[in-house]
SEKOL-47165 format. One line per field, with one value per atom (N, C-alpha, C, O): residue number from 1; residue in three letters; atom name; x, y, z. Coordinates in steps of 0.02 Angstrom, whole numbers, plus 50000, padded with zeros to 5 digits. Atoms other than C-alpha are relative to their C-alpha. Layout:
! SEKOL-47165
resi	NUM;...
resn	ALA;...
name	CA;...
x	X;...
y	Y;...
z	Z;...
END
This chain:
! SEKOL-47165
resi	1;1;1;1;2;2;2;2;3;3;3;3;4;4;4;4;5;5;5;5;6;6;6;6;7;7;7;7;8;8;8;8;9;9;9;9;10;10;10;10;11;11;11;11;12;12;12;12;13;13;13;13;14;14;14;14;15;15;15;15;16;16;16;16;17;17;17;17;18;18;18;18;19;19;19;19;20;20;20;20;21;21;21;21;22;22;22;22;23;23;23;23;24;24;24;24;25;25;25;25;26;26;26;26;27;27;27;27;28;28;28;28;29;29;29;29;30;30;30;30;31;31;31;31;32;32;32;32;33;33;33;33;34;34;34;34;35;35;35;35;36;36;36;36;37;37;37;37;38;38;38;38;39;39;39;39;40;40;40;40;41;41;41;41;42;42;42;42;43;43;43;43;44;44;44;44;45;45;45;45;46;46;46;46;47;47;47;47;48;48;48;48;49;49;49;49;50;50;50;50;51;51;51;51;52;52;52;52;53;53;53;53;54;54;54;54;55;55;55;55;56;56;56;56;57;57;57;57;58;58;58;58;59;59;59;59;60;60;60;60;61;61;61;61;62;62;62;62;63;63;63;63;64;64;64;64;65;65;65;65;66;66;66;66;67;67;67;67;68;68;68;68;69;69;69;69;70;70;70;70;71;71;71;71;72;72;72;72;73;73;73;73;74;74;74;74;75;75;75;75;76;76;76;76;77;77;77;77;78;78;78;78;79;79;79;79;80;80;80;80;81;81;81;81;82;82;82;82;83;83;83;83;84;84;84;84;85;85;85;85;86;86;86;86;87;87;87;87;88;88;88;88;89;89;89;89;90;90;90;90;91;91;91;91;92;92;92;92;93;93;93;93;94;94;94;94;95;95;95;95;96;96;96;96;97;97;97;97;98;98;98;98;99;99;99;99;100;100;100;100;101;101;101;101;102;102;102;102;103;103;103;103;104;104;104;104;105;105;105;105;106;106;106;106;107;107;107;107;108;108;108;108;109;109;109;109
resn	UNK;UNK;UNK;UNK;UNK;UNK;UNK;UNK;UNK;UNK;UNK;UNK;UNK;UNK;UNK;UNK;UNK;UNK;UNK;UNK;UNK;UNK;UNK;UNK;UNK;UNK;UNK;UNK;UNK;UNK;UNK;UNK;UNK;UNK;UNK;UNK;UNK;UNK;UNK;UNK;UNK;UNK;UNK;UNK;UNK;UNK;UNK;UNK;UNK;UNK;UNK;UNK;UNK;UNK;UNK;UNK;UNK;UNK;UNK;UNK;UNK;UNK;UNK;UNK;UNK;UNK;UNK;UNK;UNK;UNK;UNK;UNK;UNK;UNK;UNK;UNK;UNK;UNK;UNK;UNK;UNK;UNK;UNK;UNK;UNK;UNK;UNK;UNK;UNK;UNK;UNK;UNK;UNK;UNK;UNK;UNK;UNK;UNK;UNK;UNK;UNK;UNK;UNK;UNK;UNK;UNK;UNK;UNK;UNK;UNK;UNK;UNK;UNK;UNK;UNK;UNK;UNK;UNK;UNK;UNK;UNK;UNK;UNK;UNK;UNK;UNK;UNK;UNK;UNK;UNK;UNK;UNK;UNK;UNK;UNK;UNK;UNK;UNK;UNK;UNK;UNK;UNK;UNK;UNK;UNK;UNK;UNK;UNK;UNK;UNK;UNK;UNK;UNK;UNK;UNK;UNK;UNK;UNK;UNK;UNK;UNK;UNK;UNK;UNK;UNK;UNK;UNK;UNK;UNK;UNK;UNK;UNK;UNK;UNK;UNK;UNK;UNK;UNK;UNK;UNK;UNK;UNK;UNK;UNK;UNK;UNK;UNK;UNK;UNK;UNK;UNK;UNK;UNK;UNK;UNK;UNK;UNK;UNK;UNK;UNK;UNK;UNK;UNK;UNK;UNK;UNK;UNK;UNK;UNK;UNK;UNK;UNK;UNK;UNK;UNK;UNK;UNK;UNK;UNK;UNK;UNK;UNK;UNK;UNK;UNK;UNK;UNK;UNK;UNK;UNK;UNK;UNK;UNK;UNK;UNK;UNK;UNK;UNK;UNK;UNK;UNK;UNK;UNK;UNK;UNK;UNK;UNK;UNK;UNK;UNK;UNK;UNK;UNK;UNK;UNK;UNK;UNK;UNK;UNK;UNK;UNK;UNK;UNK;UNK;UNK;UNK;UNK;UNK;UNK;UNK;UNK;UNK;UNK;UNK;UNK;UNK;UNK;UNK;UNK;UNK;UNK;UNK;UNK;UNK;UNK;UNK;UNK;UNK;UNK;UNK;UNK;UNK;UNK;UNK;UNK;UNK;UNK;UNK;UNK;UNK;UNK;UNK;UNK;UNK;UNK;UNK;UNK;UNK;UNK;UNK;UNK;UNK;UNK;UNK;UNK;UNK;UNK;UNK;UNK;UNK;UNK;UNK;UNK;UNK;UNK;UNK;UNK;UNK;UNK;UNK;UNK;UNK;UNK;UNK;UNK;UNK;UNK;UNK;UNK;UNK;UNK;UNK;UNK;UNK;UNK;UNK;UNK;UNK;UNK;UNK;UNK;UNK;UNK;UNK;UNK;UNK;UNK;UNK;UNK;UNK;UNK;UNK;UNK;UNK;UNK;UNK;UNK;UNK;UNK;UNK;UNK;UNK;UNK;UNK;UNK;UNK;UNK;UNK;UNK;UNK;UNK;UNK;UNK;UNK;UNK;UNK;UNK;UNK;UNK;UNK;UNK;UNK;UNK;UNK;UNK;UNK;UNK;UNK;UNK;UNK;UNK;UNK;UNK;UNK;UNK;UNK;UNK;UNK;UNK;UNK;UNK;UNK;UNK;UNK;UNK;UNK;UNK;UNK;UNK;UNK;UNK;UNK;UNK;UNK;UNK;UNK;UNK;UNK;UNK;UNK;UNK;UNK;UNK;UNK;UNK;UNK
name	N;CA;C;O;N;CA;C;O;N;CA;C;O;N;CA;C;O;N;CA;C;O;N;CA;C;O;N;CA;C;O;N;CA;C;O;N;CA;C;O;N;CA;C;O;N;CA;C;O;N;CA;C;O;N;CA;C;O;N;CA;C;O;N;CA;C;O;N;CA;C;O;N;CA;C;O;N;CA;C;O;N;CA;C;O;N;CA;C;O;N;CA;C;O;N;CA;C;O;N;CA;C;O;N;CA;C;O;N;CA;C;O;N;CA;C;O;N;CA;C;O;N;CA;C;O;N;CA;C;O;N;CA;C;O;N;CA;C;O;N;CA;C;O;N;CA;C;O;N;CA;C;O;N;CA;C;O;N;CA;C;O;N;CA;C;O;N;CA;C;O;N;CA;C;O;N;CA;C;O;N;CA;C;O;N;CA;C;O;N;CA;C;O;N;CA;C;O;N;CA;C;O;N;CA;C;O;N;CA;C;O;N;CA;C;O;N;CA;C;O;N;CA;C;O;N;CA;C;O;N;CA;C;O;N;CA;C;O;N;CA;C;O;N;CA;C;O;N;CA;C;O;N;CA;C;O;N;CA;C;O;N;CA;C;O;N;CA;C;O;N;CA;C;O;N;CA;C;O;N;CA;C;O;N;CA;C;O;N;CA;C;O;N;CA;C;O;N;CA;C;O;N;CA;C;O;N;CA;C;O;N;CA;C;O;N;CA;C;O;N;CA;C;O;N;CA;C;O;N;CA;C;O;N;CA;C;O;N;CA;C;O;N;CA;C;O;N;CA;C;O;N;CA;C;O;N;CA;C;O;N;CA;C;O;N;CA;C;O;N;CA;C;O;N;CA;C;O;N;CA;C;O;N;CA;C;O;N;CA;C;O;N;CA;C;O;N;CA;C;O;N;CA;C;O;N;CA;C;O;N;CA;C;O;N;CA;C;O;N;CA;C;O;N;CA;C;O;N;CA;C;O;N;CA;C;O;N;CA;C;O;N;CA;C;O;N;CA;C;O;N;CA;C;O;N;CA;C;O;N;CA;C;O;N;CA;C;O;N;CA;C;O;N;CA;C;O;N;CA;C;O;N;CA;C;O;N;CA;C;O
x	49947;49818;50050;50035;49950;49991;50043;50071;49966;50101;50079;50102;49940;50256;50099;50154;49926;50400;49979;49920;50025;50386;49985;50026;50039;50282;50055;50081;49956;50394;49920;49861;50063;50312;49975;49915;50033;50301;49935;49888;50052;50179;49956;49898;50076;50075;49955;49896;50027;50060;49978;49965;50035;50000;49943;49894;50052;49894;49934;49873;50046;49811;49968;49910;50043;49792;49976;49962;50036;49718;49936;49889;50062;49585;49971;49923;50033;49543;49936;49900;50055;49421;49934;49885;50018;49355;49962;49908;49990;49375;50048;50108;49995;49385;50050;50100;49947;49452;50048;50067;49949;49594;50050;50062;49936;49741;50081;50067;49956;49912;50022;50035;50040;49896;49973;49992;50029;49764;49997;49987;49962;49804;50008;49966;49934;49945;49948;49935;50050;49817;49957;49947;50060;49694;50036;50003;49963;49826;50018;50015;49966;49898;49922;49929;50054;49720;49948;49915;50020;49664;50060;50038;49946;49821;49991;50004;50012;49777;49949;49961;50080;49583;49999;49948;50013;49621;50036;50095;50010;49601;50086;50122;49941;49754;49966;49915;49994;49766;49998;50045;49999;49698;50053;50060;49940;49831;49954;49893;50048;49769;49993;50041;50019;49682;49996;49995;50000;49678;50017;50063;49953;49753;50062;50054;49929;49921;50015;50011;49979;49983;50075;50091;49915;50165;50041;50098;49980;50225;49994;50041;49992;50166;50016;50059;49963;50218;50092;50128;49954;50384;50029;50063;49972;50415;49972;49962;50022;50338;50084;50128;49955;50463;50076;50122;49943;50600;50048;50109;49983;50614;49986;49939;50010;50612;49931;49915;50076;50440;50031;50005;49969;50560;50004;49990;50020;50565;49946;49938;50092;50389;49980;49932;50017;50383;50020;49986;49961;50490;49977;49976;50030;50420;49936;49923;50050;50265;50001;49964;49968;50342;50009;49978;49987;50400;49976;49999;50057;50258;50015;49978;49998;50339;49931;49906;50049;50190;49952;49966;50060;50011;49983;50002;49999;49942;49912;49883;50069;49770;49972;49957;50011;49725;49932;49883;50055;49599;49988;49952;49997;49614;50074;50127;49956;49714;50077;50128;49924;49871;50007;50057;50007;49810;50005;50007;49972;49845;50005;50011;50006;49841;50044;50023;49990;49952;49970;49960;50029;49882;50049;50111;49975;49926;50032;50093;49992;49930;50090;50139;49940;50065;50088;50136;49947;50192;50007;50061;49987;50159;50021;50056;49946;50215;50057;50090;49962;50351;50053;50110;49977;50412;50022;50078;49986;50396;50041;50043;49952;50513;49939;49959;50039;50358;49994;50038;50006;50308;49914;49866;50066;50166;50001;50039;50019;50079;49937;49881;50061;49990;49980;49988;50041;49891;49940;49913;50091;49717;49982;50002;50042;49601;49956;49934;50015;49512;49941;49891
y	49979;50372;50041;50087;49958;50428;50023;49978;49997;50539;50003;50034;50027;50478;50039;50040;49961;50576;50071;50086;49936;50756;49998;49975;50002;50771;50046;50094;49944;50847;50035;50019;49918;51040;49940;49932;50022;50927;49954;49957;50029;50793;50029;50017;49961;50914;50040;50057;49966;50995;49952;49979;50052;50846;49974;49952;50044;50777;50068;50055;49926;50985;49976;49958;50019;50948;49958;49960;50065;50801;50006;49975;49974;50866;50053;50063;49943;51020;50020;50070;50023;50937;50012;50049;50015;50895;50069;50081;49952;51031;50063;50071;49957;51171;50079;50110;49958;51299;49992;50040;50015;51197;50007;49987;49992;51241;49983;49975;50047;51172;50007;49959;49991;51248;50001;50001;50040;51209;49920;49882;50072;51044;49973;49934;49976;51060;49994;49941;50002;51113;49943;49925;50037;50997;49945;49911;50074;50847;49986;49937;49972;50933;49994;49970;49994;50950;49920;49896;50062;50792;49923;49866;50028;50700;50026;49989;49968;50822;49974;49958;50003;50775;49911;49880;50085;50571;49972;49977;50030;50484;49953;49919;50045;50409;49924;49915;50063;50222;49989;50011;50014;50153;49902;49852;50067;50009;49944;49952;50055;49834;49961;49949;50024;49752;49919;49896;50069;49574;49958;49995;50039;49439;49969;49950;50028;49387;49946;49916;50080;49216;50037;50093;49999;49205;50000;50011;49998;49200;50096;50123;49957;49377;50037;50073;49976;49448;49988;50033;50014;49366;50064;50111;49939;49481;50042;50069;49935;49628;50017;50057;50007;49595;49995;50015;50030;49532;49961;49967;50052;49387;49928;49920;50089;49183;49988;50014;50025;49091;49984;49993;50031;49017;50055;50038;49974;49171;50043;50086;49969;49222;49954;49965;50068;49041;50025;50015;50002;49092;50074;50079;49946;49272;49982;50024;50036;49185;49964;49975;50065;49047;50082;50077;49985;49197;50060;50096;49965;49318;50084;50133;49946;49450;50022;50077;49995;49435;49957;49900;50016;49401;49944;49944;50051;49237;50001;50009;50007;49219;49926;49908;50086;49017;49996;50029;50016;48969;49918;49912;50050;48787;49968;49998;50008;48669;50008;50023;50003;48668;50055;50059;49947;48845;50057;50049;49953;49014;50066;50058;49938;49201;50055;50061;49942;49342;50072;50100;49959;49475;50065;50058;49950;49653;50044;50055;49960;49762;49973;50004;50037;49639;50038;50071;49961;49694;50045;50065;49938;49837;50038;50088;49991;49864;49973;50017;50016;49757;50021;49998;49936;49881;50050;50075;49935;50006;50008;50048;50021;49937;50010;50043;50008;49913;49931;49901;50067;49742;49973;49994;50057;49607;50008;50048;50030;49531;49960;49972;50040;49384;49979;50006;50011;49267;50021;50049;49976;49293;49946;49931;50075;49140;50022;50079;49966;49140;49951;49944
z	50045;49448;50041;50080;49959;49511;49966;49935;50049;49412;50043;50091;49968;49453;49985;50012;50006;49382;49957;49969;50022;49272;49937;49897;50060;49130;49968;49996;50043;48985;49973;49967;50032;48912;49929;49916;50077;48731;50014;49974;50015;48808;50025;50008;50000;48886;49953;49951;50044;48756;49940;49886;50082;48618;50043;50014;49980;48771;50008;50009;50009;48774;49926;49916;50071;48580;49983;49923;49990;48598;50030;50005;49964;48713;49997;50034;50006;48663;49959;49963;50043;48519;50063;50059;49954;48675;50067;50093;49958;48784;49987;49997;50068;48681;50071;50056;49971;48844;50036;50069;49977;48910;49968;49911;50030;48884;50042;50101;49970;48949;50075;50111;49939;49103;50050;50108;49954;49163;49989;50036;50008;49109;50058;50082;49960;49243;50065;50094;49954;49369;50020;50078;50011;49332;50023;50063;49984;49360;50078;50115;49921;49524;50054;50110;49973;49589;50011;50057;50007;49532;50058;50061;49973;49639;50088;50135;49935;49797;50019;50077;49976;49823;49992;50009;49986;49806;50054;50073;49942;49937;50022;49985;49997;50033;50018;50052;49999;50019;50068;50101;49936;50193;50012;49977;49997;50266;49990;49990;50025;50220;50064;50101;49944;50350;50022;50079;50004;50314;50031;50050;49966;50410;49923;49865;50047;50317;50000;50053;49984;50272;50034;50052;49975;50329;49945;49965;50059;50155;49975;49945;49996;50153;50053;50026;49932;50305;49988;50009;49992;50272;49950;49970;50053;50093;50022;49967;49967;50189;50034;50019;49947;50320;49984;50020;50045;50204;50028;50035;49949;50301;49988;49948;50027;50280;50059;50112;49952;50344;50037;50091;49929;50457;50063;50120;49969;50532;50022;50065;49974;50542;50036;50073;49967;50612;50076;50127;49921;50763;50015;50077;49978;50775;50021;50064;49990;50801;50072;50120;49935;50931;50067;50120;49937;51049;50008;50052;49977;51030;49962;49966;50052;50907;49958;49972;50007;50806;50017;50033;49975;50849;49935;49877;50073;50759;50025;50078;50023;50704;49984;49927;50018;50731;49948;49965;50056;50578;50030;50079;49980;50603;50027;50032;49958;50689;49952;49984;50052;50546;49965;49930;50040;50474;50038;50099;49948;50539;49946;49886;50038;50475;50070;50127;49962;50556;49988;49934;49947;50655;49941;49945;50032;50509;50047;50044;49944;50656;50036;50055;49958;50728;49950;49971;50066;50562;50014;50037;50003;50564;50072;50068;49950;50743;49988;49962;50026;50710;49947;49951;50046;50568;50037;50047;49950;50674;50075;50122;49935;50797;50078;50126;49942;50935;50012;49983;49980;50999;50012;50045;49970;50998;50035;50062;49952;51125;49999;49977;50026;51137;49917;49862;50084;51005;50006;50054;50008;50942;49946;49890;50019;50919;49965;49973;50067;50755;50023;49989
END
């Protein structure tokens, strides 16, 4: 759960009265606390590790398969051979790539 913009005082306060049946010494508050605390101690999202079609890599990239085709061809990113007509790019490869660094080399699957 991510709270994404600022809770108005009115819904904290109907989602306090709402829970207080519940949890009889909260009060809005710690509410407040409780949300802030709860947002601090979760875990950051680790990058996705997967091999990528080229279809994704491309909307990562915000780029046509044509050119994930030719980033591919001259070693921009790393390709991941599956079979002979199939193929997965190399995450690591993007994400350098993003980061204005550079491939090298394919990697045989």
């Amino acid at each position: 759960m991510e709270i994404r913009t600022k809770i108005t005082p009115q819904v904290i306060a109907a989602a306090t009265g709402l829970l207080q049946p519940f949890i009889p010494d909260l009060s809005p508050q710690g509410l407040v606390s409780a949300l802030k605390e709860y947002n601090a101690s979760k875990p950051k999202p680790e990058p996705d590790n997967r091999p990528m079609t080229r279809q994704e890599a491309a909307e990562l990239l915000k780029c046509s398969r044509n050119t994930i085709s030719h980033y591919l061809s001259i070693g921009k990113l790393r390709k991941i051979t599956l079979t002979a007509r199939s193929c997965r790019i190399d995450p690591a490869s993007v994400r350098a790539l993003l980061s204005g660094e550079t491939a090298s080399a394919s990697q045989e699957g």
